[in-house]
PDB file of N, H, CA, C and O in Angstrom:
ATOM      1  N   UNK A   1       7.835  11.314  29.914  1.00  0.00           N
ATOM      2  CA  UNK A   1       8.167  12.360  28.960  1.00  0.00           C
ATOM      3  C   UNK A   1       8.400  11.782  27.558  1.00  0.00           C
ATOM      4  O   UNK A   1       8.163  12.440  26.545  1.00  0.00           O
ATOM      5  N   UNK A   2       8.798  10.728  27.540  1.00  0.00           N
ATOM      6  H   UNK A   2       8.990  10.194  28.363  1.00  0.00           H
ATOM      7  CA  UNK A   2       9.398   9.672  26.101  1.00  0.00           C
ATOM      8  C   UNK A   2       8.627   8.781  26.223  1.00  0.00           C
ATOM      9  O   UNK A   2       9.092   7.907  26.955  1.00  0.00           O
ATOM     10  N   UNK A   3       7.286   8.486  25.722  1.00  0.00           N
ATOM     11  H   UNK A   3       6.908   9.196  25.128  1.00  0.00           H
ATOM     12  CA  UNK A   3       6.861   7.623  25.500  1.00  0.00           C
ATOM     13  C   UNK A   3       7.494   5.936  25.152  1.00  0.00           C
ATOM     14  O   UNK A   3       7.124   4.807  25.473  1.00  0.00           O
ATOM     15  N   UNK A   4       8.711   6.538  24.267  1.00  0.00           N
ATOM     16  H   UNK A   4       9.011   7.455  24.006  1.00  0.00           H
ATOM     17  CA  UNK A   4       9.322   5.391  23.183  1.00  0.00           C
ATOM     18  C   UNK A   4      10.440   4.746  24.327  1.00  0.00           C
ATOM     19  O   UNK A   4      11.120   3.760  24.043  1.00  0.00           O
ATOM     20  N   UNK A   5      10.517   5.312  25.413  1.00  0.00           N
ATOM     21  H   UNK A   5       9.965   6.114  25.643  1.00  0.00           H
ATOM     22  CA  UNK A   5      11.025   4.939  26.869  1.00  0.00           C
ATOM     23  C   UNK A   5      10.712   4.516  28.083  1.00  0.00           C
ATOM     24  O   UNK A   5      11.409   4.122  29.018  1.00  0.00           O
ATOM     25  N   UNK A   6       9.351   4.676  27.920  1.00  0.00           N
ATOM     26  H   UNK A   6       8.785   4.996  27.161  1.00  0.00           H
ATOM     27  CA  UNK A   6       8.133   4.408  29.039  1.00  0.00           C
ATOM     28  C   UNK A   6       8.051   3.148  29.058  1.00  0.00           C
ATOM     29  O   UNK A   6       7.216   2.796  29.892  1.00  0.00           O
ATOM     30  N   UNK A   7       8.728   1.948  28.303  1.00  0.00           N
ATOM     31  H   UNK A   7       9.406   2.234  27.626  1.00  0.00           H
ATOM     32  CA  UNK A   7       8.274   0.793  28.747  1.00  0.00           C
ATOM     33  C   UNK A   7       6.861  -0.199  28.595  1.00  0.00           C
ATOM     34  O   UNK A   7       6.338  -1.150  29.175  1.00  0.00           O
ATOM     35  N   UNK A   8       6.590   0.799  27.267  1.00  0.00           N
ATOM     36  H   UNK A   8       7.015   1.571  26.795  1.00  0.00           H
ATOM     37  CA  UNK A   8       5.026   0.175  27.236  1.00  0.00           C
ATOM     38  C   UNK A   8       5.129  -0.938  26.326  1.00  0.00           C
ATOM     39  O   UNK A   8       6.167  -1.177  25.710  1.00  0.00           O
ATOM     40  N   UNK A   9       3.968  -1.695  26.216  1.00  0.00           N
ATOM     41  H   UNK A   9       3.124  -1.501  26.717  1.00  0.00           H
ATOM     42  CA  UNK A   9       3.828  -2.807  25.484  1.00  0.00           C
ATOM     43  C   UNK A   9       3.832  -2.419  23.517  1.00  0.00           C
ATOM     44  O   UNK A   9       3.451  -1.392  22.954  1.00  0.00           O
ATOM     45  N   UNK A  10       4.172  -3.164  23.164  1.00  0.00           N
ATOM     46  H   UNK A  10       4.481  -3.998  23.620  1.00  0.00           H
ATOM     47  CA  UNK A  10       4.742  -3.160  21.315  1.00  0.00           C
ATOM     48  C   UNK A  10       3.165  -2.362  20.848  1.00  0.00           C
ATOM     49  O   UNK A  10       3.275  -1.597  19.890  1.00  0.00           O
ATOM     50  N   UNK A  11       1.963  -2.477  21.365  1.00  0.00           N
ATOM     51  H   UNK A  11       1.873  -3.099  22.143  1.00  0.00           H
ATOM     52  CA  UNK A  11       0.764  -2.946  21.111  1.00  0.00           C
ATOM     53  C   UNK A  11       0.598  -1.201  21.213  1.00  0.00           C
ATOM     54  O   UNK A  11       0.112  -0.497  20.328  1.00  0.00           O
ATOM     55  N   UNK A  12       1.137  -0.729  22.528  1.00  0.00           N
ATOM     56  H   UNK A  12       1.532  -1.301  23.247  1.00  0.00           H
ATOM     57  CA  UNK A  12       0.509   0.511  23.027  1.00  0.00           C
ATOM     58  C   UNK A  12       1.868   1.568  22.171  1.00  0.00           C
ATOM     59  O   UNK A  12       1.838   2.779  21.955  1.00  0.00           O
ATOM     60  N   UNK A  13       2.638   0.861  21.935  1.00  0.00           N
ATOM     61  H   UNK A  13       2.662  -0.123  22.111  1.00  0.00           H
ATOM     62  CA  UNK A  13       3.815   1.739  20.960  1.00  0.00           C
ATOM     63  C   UNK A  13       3.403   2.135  19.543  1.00  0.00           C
ATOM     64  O   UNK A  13       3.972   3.105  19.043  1.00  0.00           O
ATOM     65  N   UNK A  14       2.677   1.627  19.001  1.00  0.00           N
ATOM     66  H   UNK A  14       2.214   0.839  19.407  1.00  0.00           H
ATOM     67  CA  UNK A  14       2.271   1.274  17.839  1.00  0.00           C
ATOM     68  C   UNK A  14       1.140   2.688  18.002  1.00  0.00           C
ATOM     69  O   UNK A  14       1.151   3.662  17.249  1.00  0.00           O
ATOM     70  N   UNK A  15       0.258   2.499  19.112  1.00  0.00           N
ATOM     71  H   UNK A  15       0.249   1.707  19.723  1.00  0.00           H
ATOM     72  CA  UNK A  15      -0.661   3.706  18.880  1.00  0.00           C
ATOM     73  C   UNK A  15      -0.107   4.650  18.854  1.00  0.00           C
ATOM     74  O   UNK A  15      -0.266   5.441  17.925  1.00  0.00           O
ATOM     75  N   UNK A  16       0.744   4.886  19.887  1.00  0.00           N
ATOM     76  H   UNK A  16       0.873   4.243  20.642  1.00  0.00           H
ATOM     77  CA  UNK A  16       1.506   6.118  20.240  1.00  0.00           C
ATOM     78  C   UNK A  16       1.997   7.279  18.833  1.00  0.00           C
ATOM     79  O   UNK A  16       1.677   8.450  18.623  1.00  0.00           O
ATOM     80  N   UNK A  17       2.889   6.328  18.068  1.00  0.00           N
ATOM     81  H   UNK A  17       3.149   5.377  18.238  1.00  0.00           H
ATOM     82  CA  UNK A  17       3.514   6.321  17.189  1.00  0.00           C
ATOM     83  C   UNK A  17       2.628   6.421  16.155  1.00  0.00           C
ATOM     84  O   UNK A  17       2.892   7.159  15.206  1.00  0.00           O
ATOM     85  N   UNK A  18       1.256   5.564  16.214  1.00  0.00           N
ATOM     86  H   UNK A  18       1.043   4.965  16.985  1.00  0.00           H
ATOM     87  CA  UNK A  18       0.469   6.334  14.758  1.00  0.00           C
ATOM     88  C   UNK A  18      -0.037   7.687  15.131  1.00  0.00           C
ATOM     89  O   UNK A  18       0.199   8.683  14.448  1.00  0.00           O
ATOM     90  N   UNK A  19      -0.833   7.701  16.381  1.00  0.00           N
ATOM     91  H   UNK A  19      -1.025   6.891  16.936  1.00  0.00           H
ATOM     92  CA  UNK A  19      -1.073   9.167  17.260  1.00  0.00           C
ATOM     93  C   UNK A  19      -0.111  10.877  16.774  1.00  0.00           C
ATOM     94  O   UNK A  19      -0.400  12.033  16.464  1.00  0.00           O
ATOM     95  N   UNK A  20       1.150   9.996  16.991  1.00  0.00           N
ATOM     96  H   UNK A  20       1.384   9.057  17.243  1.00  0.00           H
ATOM     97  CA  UNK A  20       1.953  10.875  16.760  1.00  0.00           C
ATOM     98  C   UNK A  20       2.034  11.610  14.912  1.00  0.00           C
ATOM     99  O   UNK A  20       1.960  12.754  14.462  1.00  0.00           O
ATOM    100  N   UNK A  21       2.178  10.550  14.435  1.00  0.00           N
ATOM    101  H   UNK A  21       2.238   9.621  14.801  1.00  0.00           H
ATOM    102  CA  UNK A  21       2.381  10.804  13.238  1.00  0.00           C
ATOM    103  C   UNK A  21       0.916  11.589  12.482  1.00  0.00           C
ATOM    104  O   UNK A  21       0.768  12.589  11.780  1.00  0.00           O
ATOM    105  N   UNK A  22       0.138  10.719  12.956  1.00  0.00           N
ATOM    106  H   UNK A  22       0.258   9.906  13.527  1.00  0.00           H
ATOM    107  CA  UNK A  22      -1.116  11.724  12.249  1.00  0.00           C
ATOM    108  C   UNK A  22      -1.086  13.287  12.468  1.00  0.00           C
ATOM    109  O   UNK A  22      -1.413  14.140  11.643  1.00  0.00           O
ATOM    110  N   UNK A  23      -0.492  13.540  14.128  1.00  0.00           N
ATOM    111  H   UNK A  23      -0.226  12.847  14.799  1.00  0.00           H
ATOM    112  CA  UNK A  23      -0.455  14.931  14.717  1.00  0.00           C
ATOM    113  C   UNK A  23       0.641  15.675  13.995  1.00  0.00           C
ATOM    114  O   UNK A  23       0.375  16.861  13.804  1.00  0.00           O
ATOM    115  N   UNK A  24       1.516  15.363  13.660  1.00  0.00           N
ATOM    116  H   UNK A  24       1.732  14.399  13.815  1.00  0.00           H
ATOM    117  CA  UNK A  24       2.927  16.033  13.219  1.00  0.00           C
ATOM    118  C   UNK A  24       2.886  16.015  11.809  1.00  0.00           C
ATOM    119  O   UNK A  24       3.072  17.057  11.180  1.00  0.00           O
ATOM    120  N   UNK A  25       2.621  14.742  11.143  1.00  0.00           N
ATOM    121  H   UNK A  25       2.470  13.896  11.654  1.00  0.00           H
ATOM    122  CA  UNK A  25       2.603  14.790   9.602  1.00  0.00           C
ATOM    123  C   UNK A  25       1.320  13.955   9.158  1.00  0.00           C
ATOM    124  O   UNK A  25       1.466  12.784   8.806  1.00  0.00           O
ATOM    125  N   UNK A  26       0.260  14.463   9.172  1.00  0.00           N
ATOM    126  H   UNK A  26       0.142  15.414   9.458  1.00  0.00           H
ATOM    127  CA  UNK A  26      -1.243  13.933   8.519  1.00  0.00           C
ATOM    128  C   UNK A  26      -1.033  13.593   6.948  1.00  0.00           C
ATOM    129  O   UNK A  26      -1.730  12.824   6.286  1.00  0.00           O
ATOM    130  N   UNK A  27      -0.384  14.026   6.689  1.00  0.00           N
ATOM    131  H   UNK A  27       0.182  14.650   7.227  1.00  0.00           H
ATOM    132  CA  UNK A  27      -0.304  13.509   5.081  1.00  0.00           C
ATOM    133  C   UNK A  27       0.542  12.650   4.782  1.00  0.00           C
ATOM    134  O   UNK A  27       0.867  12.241   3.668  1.00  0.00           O
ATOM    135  N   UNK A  28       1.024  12.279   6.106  1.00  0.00           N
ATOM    136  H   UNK A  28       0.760  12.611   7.011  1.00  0.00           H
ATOM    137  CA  UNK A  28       2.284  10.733   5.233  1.00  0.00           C
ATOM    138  C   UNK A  28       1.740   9.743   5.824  1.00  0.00           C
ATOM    139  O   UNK A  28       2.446   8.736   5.869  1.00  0.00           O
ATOM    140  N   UNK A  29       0.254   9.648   6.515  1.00  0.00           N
ATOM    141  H   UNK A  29      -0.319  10.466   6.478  1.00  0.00           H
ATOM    142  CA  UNK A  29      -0.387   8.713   6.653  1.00  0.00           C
ATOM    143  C   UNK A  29      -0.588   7.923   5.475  1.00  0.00           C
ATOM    144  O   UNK A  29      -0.858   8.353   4.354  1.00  0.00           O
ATOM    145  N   UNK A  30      -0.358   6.146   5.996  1.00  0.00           N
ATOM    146  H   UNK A  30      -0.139   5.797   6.907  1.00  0.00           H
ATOM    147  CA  UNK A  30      -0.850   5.606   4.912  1.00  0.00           C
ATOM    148  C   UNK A  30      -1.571   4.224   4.784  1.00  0.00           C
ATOM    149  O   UNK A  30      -1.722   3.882   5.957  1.00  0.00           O
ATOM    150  N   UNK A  31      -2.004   3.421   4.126  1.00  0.00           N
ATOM    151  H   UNK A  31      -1.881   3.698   3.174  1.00  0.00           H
ATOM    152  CA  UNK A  31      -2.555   2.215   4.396  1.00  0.00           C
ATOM    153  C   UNK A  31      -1.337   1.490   5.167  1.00  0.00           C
ATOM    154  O   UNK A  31      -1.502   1.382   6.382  1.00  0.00           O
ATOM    155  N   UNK A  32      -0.617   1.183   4.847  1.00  0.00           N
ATOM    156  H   UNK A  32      -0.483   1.271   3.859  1.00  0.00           H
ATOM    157  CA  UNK A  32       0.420   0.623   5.851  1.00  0.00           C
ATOM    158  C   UNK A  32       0.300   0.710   7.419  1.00  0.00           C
ATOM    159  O   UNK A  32       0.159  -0.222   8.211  1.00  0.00           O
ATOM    160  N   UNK A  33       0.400   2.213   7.700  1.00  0.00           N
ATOM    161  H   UNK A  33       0.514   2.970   7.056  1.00  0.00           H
ATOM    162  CA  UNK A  33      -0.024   2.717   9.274  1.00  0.00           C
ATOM    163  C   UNK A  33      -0.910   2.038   9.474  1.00  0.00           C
ATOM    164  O   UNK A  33      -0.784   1.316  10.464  1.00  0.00           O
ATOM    165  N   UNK A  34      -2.473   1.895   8.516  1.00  0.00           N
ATOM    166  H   UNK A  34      -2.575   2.481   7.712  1.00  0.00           H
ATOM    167  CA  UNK A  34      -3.212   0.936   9.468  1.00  0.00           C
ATOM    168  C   UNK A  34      -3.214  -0.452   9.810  1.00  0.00           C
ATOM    169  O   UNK A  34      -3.603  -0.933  10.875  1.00  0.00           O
ATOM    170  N   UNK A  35      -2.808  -0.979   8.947  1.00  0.00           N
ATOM    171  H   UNK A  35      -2.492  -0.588   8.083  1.00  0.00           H
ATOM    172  CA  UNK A  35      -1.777  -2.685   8.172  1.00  0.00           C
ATOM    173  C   UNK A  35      -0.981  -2.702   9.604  1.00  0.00           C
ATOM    174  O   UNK A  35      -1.132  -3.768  10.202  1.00  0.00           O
ATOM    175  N   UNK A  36      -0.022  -1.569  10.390  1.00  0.00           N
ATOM    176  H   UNK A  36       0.101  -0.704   9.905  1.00  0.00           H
ATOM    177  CA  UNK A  36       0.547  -2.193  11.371  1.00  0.00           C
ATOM    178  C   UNK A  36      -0.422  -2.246  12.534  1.00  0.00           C
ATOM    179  O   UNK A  36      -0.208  -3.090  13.404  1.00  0.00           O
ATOM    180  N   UNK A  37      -1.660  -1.287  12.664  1.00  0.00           N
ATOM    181  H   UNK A  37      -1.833  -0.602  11.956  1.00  0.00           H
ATOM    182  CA  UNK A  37      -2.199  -1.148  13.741  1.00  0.00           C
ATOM    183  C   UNK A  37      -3.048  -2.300  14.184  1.00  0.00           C
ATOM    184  O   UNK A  37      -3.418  -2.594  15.321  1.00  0.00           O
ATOM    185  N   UNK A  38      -3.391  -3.190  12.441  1.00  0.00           N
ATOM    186  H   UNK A  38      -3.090  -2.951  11.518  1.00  0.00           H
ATOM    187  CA  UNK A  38      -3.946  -3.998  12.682  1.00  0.00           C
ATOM    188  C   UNK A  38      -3.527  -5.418  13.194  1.00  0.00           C
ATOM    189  O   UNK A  38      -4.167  -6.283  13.793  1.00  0.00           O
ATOM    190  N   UNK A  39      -2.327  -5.365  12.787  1.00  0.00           N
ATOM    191  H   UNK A  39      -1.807  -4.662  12.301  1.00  0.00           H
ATOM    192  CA  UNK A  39      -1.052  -6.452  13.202  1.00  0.00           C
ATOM    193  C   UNK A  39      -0.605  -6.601  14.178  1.00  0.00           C
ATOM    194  O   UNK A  39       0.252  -7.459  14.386  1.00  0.00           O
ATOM    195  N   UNK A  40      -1.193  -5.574  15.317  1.00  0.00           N
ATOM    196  H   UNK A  40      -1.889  -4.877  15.148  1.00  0.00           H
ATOM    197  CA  UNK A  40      -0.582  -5.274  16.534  1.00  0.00           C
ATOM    198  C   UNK A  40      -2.081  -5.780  17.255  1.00  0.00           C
ATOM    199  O   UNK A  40      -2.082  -5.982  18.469  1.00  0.00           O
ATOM    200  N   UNK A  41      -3.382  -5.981  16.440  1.00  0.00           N
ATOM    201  H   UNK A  41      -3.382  -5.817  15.453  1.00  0.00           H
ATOM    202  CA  UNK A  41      -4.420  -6.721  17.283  1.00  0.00           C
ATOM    203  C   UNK A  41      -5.655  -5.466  17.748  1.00  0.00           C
ATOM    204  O   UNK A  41      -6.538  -5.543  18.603  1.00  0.00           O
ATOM    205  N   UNK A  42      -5.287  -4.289  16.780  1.00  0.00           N
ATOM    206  H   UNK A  42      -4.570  -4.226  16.086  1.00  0.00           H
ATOM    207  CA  UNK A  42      -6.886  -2.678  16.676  1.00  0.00           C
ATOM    208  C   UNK A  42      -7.574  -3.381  15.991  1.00  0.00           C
ATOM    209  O   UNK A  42      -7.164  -4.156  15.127  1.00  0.00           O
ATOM    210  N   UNK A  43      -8.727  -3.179  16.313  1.00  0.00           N
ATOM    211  H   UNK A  43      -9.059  -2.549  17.015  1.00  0.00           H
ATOM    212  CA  UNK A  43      -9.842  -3.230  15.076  1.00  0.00           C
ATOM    213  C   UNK A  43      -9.698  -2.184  14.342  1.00  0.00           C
ATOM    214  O   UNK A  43      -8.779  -1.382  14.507  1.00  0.00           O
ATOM    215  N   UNK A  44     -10.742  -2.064  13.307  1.00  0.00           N
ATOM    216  H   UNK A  44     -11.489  -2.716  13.173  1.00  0.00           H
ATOM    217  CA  UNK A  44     -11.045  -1.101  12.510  1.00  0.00           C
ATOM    218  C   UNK A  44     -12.009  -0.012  13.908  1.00  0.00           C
ATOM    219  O   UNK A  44     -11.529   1.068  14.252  1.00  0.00           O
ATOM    220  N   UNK A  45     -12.712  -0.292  14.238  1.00  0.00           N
ATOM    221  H   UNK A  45     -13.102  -1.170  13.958  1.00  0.00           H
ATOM    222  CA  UNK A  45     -13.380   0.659  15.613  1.00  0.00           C
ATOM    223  C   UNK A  45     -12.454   1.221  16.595  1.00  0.00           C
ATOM    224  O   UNK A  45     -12.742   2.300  17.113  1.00  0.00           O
ATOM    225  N   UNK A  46     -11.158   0.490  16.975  1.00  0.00           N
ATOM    226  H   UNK A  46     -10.924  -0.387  16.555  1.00  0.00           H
ATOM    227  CA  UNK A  46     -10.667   0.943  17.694  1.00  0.00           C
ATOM    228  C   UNK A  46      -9.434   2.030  17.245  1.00  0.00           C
ATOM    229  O   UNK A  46      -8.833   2.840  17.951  1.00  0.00           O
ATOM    230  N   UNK A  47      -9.270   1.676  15.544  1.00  0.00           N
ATOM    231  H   UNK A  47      -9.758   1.018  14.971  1.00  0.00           H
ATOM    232  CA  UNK A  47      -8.886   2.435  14.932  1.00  0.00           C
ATOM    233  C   UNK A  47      -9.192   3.763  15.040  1.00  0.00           C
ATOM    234  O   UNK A  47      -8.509   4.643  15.565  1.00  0.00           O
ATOM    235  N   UNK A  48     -10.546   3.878  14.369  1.00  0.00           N
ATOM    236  H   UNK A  48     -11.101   3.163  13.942  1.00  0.00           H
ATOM    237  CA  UNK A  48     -11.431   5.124  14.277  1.00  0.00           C
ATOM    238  C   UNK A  48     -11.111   5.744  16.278  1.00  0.00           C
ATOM    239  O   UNK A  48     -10.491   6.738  16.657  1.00  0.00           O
ATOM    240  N   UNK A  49     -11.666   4.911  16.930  1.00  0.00           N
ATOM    241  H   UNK A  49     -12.169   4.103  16.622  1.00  0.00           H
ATOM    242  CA  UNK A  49     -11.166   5.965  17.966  1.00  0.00           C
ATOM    243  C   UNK A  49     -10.296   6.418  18.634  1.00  0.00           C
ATOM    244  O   UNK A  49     -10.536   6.922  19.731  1.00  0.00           O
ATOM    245  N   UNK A  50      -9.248   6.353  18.190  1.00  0.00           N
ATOM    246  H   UNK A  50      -9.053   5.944  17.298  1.00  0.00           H
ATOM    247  CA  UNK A  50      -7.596   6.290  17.856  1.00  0.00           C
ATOM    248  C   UNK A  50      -7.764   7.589  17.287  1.00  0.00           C
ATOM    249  O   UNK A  50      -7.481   8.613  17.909  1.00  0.00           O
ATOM    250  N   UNK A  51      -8.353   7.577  15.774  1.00  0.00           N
ATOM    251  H   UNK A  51      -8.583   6.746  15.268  1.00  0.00           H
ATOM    252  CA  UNK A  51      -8.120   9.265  15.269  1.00  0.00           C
ATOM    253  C   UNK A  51      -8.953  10.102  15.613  1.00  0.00           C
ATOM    254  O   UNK A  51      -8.455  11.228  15.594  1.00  0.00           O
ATOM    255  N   UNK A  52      -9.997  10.089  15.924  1.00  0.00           N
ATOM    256  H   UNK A  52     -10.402   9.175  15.940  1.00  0.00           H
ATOM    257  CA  UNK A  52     -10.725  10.640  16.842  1.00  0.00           C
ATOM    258  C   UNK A  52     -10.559  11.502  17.860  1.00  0.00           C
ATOM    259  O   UNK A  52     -10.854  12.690  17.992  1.00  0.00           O
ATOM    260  N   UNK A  53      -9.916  10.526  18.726  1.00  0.00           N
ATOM    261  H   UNK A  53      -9.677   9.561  18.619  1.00  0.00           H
ATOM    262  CA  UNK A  53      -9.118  11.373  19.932  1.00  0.00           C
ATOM    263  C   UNK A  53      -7.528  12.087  19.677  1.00  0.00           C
ATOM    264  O   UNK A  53      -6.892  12.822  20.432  1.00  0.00           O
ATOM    265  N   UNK A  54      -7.242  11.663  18.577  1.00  0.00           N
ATOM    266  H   UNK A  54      -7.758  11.066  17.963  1.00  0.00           H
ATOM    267  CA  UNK A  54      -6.102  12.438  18.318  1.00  0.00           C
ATOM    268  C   UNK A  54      -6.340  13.486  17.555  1.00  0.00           C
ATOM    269  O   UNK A  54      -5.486  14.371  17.628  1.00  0.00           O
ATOM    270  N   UNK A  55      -7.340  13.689  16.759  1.00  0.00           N
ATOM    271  H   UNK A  55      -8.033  12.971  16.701  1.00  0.00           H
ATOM    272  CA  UNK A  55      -8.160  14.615  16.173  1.00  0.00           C
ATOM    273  C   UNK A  55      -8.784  15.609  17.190  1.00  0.00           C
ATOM    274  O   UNK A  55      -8.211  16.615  17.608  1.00  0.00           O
ATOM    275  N   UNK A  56      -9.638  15.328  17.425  1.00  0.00           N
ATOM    276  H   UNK A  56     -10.104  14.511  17.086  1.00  0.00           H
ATOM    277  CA  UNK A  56     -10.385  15.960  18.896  1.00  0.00           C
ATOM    278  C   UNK A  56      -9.126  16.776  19.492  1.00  0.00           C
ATOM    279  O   UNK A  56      -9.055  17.981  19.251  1.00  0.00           O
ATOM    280  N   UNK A  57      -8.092  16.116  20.297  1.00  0.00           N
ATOM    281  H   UNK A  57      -8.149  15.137  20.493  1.00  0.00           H
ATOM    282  CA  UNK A  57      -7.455  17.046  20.912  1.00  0.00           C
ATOM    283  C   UNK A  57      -7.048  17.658  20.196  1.00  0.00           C
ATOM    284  O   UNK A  57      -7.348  18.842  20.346  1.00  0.00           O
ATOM    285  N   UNK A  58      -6.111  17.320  18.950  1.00  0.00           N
ATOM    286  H   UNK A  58      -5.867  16.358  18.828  1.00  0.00           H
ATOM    287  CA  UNK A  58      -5.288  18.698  18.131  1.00  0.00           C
ATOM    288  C   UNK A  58      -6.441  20.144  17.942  1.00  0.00           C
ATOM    289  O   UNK A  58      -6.155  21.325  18.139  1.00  0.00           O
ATOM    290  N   UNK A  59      -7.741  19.584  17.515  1.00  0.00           N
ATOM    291  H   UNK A  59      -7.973  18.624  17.355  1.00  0.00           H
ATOM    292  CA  UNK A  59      -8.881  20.558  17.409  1.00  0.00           C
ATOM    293  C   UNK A  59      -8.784  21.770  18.704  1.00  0.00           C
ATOM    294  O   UNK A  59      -8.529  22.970  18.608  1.00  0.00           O
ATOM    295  N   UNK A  60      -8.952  21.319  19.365  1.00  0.00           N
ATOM    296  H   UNK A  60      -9.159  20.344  19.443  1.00  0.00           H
ATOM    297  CA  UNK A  60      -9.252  21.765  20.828  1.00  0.00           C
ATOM    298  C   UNK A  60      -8.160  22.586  21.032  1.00  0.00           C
ATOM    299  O   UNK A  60      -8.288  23.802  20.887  1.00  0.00           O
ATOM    300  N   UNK A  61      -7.022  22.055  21.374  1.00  0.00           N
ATOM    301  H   UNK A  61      -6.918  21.068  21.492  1.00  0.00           H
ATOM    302  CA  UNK A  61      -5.670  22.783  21.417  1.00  0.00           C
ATOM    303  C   UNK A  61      -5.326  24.065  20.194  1.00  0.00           C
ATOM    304  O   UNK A  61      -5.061  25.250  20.395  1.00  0.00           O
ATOM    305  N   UNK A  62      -5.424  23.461  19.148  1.00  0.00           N
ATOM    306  H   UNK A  62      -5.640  22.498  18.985  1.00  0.00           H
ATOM    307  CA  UNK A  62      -6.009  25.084  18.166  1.00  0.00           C
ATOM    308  C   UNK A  62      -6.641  26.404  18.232  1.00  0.00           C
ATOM    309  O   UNK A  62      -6.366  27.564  17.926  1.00  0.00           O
ATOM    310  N   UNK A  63      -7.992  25.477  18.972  1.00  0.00           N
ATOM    311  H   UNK A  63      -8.215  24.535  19.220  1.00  0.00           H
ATOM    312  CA  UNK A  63      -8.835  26.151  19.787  1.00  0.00           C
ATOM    313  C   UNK A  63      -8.600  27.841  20.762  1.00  0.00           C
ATOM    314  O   UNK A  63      -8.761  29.059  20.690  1.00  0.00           O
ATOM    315  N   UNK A  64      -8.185  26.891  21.497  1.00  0.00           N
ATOM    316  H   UNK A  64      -8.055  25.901  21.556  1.00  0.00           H
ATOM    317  CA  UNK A  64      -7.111  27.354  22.449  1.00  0.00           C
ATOM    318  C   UNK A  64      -6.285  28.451  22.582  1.00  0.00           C
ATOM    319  O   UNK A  64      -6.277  29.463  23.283  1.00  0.00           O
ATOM    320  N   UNK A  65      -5.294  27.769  21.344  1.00  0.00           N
ATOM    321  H   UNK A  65      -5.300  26.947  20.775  1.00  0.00           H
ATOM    322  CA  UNK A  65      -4.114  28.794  20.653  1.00  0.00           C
ATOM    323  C   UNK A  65      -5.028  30.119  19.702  1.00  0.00           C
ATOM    324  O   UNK A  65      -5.123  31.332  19.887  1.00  0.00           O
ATOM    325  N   UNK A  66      -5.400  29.509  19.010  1.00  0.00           N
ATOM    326  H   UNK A  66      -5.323  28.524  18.860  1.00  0.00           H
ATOM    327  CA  UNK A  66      -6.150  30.303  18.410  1.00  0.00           C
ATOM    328  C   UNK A  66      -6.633  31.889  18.922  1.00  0.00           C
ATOM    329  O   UNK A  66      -6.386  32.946  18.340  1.00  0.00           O
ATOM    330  N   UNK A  67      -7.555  31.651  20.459  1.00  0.00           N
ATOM    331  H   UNK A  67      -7.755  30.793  20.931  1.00  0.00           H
ATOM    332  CA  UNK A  67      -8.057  32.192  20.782  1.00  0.00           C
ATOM    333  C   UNK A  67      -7.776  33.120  22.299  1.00  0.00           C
ATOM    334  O   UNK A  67      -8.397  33.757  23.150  1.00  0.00           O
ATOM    335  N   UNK A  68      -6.408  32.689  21.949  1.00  0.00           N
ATOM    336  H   UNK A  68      -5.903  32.171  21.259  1.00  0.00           H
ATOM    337  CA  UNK A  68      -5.267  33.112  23.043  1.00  0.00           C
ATOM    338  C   UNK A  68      -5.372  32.887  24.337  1.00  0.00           C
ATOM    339  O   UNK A  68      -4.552  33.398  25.100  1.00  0.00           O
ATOM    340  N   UNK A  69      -6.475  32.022  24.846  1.00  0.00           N
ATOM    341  H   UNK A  69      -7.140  31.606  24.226  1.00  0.00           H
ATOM    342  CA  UNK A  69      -7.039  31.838  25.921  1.00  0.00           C
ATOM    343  C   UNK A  69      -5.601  31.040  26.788  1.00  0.00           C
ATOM    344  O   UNK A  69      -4.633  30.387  26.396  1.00  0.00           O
ATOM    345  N   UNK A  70      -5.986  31.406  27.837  1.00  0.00           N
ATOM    346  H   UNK A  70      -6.772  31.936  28.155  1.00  0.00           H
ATOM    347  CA  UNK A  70      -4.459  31.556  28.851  1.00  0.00           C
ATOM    348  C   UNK A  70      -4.991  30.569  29.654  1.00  0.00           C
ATOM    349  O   UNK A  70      -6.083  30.874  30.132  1.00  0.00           O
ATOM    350  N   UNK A  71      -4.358  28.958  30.098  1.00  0.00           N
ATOM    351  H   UNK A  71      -3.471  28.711  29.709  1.00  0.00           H
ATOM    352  CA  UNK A  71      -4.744  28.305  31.066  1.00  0.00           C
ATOM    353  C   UNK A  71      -4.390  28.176  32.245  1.00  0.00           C
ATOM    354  O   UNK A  71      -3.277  28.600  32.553  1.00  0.00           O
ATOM    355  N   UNK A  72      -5.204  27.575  33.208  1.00  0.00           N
ATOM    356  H   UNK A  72      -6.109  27.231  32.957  1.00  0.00           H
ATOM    357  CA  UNK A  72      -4.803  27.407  34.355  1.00  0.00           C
ATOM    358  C   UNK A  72      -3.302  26.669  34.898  1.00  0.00           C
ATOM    359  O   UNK A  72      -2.726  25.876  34.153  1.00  0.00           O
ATOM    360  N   UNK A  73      -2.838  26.959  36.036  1.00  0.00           N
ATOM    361  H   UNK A  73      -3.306  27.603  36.641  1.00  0.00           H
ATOM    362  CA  UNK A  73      -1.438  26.349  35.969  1.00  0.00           C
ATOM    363  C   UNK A  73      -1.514  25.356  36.123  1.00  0.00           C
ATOM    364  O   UNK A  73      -0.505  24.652  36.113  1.00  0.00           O
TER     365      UNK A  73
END
């Protein structure tokens, strides 16, 4: 449920936490965010598919909401 409790490695915290932030506040992204991602051992590719998929889903989930569509349990 808490990621920031789950016990994961510094490496996989780091995504989490940029993941997060792009989803909640996209505009206080900054060169820094990627400066740590890169410090933690992302490429620039693994970057990109980092926002991608955090992109992608927020899309989708919009989607979703948007279109009031009711999911399965």
């Amino acid at each position: 449920m808490d990621f920031e409790t789950a016990g994961l490695s510094e490496k996989r915290l780091a995504m989490l936490r940029y993941s997060k932030k792009l989803t909640r506040s996209p505009g206080e992204v900054a060169k820094e965010d990627l400066v740590s991602l890169r410090t933690q051992g992302f490429s620039d590719e693994d970057i990109l598919s980092i926002v991608e998929v955090t992109a992608y889903y927020a899309y989708a989930n919009r989607i979703v909401d948007g279109l009031g569509v009711k999911l399965e349990g």
